[in-house]
N, CA, C and O atoms as CSV, one atom per row, in Angstrom:
chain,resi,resn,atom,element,x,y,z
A,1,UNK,N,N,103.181,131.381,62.374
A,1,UNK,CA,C,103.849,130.167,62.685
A,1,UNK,C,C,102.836,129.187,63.272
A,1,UNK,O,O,102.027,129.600,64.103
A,2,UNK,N,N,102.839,127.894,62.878
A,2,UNK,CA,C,101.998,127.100,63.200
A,2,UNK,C,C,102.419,126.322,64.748
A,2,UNK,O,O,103.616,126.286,65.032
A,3,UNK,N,N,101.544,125.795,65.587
A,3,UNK,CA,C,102.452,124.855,66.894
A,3,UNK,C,C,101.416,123.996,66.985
A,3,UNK,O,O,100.194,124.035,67.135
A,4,UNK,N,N,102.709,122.822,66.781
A,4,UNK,CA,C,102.111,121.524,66.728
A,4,UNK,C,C,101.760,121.000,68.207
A,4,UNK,O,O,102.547,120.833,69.139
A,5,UNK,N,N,100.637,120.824,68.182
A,5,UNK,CA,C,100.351,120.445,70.045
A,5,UNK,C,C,100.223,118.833,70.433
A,5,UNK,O,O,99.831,118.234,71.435
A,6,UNK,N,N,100.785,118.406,69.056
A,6,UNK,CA,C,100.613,116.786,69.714
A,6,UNK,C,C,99.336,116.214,69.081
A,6,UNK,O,O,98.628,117.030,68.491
A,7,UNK,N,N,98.964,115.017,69.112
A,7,UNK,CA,C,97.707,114.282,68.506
A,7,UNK,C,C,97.528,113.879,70.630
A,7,UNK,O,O,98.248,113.530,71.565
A,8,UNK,N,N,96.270,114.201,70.391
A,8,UNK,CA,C,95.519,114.313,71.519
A,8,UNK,C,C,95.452,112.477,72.188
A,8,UNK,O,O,94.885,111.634,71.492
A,9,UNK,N,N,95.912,112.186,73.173
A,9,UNK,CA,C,95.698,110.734,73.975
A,9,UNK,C,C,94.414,110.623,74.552
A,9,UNK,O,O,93.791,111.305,75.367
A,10,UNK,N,N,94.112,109.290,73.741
A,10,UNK,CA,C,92.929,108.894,74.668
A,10,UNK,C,C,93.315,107.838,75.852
A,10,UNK,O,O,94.248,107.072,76.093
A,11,UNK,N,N,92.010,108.245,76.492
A,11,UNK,CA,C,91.981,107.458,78.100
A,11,UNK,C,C,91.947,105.654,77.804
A,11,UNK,O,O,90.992,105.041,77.328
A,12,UNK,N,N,92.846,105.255,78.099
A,12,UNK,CA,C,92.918,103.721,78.233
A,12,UNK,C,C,92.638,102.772,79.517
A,12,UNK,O,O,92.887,103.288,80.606
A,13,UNK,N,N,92.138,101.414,79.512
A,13,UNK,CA,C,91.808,100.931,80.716
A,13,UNK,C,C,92.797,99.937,80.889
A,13,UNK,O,O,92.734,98.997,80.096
A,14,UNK,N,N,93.970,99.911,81.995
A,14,UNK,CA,C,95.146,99.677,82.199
A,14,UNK,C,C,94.710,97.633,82.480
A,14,UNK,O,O,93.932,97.304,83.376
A,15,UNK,N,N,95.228,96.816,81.761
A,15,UNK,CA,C,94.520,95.203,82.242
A,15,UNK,C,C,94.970,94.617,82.635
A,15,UNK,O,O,94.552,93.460,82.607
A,16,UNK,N,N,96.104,94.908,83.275
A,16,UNK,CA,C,97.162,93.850,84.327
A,16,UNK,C,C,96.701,94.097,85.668
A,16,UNK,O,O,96.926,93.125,86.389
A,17,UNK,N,N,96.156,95.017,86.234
A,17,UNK,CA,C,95.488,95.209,87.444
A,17,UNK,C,C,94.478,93.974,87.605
A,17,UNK,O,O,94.314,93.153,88.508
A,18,UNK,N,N,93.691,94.240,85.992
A,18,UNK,CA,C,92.742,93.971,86.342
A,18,UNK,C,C,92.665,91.991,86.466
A,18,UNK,O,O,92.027,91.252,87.216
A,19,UNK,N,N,93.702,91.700,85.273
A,19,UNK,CA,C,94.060,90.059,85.603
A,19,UNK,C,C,94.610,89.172,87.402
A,19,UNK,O,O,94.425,88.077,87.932
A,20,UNK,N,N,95.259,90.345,87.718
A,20,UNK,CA,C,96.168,90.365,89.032
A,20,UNK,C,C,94.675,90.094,89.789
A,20,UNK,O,O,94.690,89.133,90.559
A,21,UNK,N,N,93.240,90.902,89.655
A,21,UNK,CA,C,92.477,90.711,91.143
A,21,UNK,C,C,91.673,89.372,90.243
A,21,UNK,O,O,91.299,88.400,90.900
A,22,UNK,N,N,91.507,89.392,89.140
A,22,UNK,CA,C,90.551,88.129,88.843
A,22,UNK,C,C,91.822,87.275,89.603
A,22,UNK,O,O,91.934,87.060,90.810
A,23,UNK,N,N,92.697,86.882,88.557
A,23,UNK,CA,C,93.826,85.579,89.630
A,23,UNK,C,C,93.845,85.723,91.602
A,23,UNK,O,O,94.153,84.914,92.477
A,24,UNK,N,N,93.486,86.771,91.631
A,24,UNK,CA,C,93.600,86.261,93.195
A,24,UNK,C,C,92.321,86.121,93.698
A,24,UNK,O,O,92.227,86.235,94.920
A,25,UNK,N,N,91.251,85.891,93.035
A,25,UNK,CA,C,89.900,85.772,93.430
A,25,UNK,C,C,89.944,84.403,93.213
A,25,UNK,O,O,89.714,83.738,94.223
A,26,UNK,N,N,90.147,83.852,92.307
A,26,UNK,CA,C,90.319,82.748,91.749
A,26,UNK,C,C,91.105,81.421,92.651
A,26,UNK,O,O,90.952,80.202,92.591
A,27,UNK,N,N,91.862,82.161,93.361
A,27,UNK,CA,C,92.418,81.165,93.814
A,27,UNK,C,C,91.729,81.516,95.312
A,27,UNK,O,O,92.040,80.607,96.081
A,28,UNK,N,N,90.937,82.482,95.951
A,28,UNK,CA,C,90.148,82.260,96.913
A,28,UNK,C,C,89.511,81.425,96.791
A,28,UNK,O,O,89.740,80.477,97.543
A,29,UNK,N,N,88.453,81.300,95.871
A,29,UNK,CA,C,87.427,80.582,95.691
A,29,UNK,C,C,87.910,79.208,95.599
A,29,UNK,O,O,87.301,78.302,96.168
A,30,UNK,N,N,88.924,79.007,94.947
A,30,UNK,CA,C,89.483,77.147,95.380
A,30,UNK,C,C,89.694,76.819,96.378
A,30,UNK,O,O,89.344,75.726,96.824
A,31,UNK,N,N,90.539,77.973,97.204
A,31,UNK,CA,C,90.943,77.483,98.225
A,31,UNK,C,C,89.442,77.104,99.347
A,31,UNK,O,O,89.418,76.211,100.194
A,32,UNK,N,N,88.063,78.278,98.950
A,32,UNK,CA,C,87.560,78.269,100.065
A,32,UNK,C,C,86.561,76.644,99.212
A,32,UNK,O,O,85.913,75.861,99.907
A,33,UNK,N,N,86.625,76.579,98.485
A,33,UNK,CA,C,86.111,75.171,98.131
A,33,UNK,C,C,86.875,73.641,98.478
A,33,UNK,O,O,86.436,72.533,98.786
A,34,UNK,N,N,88.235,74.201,98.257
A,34,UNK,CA,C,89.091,72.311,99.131
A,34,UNK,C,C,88.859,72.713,100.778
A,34,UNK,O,O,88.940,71.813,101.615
A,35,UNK,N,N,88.662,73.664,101.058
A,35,UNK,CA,C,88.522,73.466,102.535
A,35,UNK,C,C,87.171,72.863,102.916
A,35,UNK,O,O,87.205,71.909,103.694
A,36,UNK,N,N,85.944,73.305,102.456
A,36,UNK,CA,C,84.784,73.174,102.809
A,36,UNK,C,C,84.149,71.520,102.048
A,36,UNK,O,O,83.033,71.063,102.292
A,37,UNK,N,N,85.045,70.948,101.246
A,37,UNK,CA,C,84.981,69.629,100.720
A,37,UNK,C,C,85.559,68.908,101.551
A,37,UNK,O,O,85.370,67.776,101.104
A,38,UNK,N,N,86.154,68.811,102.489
A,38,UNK,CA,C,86.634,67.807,103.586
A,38,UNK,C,C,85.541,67.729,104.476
A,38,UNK,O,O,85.228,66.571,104.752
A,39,UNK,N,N,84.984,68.466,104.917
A,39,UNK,CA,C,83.815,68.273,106.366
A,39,UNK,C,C,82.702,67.493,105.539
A,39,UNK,O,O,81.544,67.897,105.647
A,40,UNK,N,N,82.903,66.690,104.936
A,40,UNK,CA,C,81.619,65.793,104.799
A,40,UNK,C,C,80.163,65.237,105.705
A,40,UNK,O,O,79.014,65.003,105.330
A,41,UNK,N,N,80.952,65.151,107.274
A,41,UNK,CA,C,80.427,64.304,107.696
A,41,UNK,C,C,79.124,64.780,108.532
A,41,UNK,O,O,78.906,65.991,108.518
A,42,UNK,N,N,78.290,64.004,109.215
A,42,UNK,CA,C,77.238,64.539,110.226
A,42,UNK,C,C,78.020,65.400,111.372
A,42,UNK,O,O,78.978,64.952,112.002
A,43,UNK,N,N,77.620,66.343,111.499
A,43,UNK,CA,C,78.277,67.021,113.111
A,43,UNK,C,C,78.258,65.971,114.297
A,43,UNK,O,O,77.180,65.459,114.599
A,44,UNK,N,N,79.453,65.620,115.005
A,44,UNK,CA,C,79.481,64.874,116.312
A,44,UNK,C,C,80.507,65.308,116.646
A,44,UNK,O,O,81.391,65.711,115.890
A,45,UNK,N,N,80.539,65.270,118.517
A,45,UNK,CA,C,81.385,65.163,118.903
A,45,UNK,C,C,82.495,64.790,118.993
A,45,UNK,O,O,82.419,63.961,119.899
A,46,UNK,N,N,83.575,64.827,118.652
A,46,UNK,CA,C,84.962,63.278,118.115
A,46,UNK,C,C,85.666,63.685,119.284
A,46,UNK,O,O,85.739,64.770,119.860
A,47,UNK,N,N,86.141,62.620,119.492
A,47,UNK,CA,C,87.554,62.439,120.274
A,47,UNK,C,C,88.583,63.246,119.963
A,47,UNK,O,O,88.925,63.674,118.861
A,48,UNK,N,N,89.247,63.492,121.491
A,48,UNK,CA,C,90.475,64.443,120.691
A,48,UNK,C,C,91.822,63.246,120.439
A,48,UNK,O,O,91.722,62.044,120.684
A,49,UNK,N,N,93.063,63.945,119.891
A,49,UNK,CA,C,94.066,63.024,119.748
A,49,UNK,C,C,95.150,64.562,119.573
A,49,UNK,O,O,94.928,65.743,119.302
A,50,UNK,N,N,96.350,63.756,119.893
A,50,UNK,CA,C,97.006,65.080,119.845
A,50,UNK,C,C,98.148,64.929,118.640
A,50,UNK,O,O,99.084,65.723,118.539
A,51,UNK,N,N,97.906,63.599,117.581
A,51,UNK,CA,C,98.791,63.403,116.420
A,51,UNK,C,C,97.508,63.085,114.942
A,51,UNK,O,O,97.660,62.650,113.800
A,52,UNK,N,N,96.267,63.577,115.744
A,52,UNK,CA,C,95.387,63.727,114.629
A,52,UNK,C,C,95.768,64.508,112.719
A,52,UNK,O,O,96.637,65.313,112.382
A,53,UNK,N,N,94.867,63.928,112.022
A,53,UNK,CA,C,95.579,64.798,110.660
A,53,UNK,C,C,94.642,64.337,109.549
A,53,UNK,O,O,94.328,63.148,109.610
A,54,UNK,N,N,94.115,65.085,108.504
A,54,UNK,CA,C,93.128,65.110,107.895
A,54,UNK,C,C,93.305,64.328,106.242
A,54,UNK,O,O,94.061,64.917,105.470
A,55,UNK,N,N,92.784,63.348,105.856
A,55,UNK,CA,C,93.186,62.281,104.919
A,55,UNK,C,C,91.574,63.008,104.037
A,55,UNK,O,O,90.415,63.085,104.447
A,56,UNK,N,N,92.314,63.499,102.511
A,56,UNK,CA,C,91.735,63.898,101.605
A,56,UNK,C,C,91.396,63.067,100.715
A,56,UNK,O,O,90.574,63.449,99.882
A,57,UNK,N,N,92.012,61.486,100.621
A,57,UNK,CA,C,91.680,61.173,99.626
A,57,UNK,C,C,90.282,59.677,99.452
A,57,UNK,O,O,89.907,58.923,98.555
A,58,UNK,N,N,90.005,59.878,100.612
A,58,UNK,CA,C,88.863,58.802,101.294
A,58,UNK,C,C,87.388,59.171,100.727
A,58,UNK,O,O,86.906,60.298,100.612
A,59,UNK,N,N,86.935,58.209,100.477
A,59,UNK,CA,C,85.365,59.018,99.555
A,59,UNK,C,C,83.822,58.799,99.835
A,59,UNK,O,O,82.809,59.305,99.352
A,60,UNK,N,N,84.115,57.546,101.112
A,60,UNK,CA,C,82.803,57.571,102.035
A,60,UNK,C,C,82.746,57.826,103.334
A,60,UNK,O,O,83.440,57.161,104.103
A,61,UNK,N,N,81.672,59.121,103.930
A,61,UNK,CA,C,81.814,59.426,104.914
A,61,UNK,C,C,80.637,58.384,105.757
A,61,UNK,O,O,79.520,58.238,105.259
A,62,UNK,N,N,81.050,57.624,107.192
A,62,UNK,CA,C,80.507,56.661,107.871
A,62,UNK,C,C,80.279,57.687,109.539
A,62,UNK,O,O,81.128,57.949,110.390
A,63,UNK,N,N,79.328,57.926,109.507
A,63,UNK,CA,C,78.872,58.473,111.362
A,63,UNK,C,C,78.216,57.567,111.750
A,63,UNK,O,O,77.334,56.922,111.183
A,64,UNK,N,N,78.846,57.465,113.229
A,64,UNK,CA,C,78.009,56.827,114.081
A,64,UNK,C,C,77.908,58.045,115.329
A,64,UNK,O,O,78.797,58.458,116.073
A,65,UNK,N,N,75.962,58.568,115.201
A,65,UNK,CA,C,75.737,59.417,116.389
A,65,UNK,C,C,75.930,58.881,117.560
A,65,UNK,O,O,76.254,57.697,117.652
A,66,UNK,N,N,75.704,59.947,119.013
A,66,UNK,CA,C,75.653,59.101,119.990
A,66,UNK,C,C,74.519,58.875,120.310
A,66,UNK,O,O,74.280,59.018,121.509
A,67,UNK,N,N,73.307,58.414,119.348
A,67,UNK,CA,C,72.459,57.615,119.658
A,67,UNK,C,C,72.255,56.301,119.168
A,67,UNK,O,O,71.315,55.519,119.309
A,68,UNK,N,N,73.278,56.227,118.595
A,68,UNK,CA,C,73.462,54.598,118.142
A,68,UNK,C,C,73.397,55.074,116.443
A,68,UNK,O,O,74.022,54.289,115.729
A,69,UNK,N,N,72.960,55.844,115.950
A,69,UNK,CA,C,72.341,55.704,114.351
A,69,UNK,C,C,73.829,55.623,113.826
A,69,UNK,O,O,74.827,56.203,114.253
A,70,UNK,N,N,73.684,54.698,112.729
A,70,UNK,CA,C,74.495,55.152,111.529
A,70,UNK,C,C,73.798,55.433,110.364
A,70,UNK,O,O,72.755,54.973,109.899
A,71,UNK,N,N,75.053,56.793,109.756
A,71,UNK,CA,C,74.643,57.231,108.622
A,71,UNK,C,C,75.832,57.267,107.446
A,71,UNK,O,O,76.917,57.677,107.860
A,72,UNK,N,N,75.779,56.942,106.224
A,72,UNK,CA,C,76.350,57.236,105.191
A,72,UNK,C,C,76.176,57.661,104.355
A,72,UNK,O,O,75.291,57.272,103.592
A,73,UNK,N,N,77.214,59.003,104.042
A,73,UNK,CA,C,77.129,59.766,103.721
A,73,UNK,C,C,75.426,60.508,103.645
A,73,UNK,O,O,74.776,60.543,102.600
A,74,UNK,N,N,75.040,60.935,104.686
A,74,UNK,CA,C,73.681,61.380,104.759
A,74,UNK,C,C,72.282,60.453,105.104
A,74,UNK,O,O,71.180,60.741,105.572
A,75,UNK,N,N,72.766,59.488,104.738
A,75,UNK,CA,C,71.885,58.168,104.570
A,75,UNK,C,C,71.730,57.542,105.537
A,75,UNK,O,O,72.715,56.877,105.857
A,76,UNK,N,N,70.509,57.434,106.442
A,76,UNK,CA,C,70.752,56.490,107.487
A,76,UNK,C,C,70.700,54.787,107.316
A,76,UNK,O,O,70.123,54.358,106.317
A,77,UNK,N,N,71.064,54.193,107.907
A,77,UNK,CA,C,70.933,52.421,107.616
A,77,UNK,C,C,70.705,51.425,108.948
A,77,UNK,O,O,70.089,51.671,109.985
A,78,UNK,N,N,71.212,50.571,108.664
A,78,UNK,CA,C,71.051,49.979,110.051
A,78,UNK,C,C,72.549,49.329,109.998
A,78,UNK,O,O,73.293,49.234,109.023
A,79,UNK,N,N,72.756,48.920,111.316
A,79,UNK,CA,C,73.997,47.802,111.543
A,79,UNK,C,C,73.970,46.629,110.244
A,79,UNK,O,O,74.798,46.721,109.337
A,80,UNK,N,N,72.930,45.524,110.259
A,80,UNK,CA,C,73.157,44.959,109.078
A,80,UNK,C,C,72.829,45.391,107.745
A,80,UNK,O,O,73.207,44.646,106.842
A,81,UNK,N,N,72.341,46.208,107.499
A,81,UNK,CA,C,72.422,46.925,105.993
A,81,UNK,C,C,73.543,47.316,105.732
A,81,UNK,O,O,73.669,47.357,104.508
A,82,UNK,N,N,74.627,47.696,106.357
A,82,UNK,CA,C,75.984,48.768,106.668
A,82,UNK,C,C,76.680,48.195,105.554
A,82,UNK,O,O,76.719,48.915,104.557
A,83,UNK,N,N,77.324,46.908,105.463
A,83,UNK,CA,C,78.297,46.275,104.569
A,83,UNK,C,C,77.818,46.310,102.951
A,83,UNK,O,O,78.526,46.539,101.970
A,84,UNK,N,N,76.229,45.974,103.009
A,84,UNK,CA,C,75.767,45.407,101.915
A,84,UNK,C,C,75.638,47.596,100.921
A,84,UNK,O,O,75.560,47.863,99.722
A,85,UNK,N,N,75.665,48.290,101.793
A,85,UNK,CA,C,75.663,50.021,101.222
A,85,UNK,C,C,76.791,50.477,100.923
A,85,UNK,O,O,76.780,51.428,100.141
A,86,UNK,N,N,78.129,49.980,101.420
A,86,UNK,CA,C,79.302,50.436,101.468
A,86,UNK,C,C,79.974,49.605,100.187
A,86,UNK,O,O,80.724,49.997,99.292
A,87,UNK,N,N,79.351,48.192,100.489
A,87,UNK,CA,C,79.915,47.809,98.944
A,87,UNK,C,C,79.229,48.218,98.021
A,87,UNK,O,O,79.739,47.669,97.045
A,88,UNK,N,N,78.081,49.057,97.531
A,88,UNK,CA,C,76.993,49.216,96.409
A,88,UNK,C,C,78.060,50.428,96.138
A,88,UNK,O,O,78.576,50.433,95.020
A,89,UNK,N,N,78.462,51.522,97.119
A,89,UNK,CA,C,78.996,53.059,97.390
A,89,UNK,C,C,80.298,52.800,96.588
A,89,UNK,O,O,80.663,53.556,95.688
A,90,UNK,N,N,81.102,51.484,97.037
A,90,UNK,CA,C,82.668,51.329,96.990
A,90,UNK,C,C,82.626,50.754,95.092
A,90,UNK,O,O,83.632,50.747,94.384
A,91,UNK,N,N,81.689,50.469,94.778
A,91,UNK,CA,C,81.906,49.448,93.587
A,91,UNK,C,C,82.477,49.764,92.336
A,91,UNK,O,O,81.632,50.384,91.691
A,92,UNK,N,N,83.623,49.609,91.634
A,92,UNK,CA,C,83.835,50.024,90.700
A,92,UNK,C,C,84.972,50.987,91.024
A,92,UNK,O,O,85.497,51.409,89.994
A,93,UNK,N,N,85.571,51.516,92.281
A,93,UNK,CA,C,86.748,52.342,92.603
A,93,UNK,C,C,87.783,51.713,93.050
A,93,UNK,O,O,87.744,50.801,93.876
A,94,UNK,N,N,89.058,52.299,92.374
A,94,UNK,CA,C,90.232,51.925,92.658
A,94,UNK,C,C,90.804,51.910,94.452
A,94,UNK,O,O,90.898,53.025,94.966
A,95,UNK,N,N,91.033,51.122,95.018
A,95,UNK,CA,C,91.201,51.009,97.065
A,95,UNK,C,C,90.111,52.359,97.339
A,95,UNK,O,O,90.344,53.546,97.111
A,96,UNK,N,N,89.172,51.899,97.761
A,96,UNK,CA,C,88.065,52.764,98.094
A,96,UNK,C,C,88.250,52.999,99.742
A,96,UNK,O,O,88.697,51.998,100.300
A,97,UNK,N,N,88.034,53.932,100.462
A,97,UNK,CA,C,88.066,54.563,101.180
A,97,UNK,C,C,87.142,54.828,102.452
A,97,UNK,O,O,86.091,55.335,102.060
A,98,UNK,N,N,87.158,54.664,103.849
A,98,UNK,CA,C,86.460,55.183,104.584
A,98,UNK,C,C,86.991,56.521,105.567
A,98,UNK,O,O,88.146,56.714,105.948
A,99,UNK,N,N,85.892,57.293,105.820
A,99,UNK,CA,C,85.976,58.462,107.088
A,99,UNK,C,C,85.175,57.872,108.040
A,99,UNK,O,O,83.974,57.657,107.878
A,100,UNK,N,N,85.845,57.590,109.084
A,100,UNK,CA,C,84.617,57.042,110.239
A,100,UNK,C,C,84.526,58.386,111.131
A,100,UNK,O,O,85.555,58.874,111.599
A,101,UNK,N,N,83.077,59.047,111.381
A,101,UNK,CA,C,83.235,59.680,112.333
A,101,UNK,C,C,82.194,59.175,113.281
A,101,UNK,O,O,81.028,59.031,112.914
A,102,UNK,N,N,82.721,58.819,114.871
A,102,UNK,CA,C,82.154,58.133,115.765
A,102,UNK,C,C,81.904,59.423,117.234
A,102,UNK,O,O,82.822,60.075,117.731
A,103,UNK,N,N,80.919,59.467,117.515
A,103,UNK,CA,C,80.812,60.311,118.839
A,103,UNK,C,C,81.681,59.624,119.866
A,103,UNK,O,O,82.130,58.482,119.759
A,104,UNK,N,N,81.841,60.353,120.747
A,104,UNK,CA,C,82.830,60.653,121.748
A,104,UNK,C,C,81.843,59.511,122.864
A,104,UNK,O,O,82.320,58.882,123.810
A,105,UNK,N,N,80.566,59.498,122.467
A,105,UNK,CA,C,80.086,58.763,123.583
A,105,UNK,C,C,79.352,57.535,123.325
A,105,UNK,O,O,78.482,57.109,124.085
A,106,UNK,N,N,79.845,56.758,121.840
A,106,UNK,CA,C,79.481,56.091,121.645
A,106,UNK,C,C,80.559,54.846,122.072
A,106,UNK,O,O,81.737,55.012,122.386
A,107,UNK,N,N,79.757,53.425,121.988
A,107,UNK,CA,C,80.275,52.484,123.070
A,107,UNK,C,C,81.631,51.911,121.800
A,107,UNK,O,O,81.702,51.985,120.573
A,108,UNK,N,N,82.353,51.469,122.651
A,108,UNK,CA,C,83.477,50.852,121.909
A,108,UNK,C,C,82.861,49.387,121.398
A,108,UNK,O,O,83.595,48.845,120.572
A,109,UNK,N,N,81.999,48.860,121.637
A,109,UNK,CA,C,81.564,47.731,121.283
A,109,UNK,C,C,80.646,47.991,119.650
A,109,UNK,O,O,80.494,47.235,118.691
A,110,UNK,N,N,80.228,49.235,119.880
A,110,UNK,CA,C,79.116,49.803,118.703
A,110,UNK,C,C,80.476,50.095,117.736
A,110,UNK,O,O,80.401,50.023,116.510
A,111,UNK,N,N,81.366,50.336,118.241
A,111,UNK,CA,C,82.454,50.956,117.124
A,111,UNK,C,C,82.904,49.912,116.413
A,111,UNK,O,O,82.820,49.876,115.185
A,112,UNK,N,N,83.496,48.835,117.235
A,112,UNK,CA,C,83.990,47.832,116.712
A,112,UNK,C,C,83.479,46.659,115.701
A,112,UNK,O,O,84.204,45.838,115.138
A,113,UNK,N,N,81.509,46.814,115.563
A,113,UNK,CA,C,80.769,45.702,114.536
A,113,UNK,C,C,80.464,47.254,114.108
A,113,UNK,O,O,79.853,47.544,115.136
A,114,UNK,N,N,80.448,48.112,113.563
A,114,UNK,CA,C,80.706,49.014,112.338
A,114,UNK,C,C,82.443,48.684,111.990
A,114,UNK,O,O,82.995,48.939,110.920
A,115,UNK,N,N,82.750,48.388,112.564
A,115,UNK,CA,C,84.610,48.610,111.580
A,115,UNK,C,C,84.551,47.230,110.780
A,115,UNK,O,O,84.951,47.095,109.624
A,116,UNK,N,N,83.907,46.076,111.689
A,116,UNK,CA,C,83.161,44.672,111.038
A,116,UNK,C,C,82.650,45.268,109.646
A,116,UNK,O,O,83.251,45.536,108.606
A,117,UNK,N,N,81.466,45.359,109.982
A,117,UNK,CA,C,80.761,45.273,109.128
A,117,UNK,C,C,81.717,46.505,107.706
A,117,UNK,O,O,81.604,46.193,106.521
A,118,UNK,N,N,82.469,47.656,108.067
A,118,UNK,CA,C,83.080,47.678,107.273
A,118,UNK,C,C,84.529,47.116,106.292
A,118,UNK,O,O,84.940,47.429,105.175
A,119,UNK,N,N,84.938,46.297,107.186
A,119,UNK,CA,C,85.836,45.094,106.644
A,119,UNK,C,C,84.913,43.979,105.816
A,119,UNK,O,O,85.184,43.630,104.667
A,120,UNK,N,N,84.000,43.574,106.433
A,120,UNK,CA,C,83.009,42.582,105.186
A,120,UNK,C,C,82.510,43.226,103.968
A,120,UNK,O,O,81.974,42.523,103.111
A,121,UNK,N,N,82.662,44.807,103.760
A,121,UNK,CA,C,82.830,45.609,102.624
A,121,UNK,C,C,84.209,45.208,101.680
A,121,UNK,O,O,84.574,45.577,100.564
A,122,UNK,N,N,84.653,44.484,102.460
A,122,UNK,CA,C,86.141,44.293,101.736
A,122,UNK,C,C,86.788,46.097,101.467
A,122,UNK,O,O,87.402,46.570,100.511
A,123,UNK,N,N,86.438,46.569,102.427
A,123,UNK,CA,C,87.174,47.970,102.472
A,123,UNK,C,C,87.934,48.325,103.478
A,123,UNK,O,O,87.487,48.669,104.572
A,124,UNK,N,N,89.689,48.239,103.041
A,124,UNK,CA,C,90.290,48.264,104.215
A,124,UNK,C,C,91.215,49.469,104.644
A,124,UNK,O,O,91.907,49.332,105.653
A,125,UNK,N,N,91.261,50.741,103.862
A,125,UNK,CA,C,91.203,51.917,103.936
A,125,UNK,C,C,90.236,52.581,105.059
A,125,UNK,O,O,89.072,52.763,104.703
A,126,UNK,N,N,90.603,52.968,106.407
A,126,UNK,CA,C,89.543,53.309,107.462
A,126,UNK,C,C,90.335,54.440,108.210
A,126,UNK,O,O,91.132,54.266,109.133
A,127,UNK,N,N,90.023,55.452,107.726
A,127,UNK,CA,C,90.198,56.482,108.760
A,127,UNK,C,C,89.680,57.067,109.996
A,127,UNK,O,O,88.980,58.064,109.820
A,128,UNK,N,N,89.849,56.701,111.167
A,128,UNK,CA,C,88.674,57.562,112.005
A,128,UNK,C,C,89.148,59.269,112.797
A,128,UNK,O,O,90.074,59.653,113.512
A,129,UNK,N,N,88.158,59.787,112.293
A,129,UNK,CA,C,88.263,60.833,112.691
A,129,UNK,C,C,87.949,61.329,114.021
A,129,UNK,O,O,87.026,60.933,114.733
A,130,UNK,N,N,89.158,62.608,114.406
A,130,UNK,CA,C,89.022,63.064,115.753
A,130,UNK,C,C,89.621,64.258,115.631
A,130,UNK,O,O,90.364,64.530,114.689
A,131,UNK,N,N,89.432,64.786,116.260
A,131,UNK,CA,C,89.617,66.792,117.015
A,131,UNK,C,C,90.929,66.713,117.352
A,131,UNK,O,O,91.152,65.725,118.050
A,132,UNK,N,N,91.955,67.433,117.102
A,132,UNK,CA,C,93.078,68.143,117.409
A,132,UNK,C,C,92.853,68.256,119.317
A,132,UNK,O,O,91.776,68.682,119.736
A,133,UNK,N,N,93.507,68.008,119.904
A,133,UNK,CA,C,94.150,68.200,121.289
A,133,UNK,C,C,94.834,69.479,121.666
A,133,UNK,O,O,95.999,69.660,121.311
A,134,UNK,N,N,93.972,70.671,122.589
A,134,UNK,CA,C,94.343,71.858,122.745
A,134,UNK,C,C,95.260,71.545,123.609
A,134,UNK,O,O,95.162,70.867,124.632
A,135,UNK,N,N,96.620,72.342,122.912
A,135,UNK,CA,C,97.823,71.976,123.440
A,135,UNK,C,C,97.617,72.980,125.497
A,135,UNK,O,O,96.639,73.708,125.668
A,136,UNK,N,N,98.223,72.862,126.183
A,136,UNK,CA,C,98.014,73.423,127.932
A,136,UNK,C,C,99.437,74.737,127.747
A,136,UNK,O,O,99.743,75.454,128.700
């Protein structure tokens, strides 16, 4: 008598596992990329505020250290160069955008002919940035 034992199974590599960890890698890596695309700016100190909140869609970053320098986006300039860089930066974009980040110990007078000189940009989109307020 003959016994039929079956046609022998081969070993298969199961691919829904394997789609499941690419897709969740995938969406690490975006996520850890929109996070790390907001900090544009030079490191400074900022002010705190306790109704602070982070505006993504602004596309020139403006520091003023607390040694007086301004820089955009990386670039240092001077007070009157400021307008004539921001419009070269802004040209050609639909309501173009500022991030102001200003040190904590810079003078309110220095703040106020940078916000100048960025209004004679004809750019009236101005965010300034500041630190979250540790709640007590």
């Amino acid at each position: 008598m003959k016994v039929n034992l079956g046609a022998q199974r081969r070993a298969r590599i199961e691919i829904l596992p394997l789609i499941d960890i690419v897709f969740l890698l995938l969406v690490f890596f975006i996520y850890a990329m929109l996070s790390m695309a907001i900090h544009r700016g030079i490191p400074v100190n900022l002010p705190v505020s306790s109704s602070s909140s982070i505006e993504k869609e602004l596309i020139i970053s403006v520091t003023i250290q607390d040694t007086g320098e301004i820089l955009v986006d990386d670039d240092r300039t001077s007070l009157k160069g400021l307008a004539r860089l921001l419009k070269r930066r802004a040209k050609g974009r639909k309501s173009p955008g500022i991030l102001l980040f200003a040190d904590r110990k810079v003078s309110c007078q220095l703040l106020v002919k940078v916000l100048d000189q960025i209004r004679m940009a004809d750019i009236n989109r101005i965010s300034l940035q500041t630190t979250m307020e540790s709640q007590p």
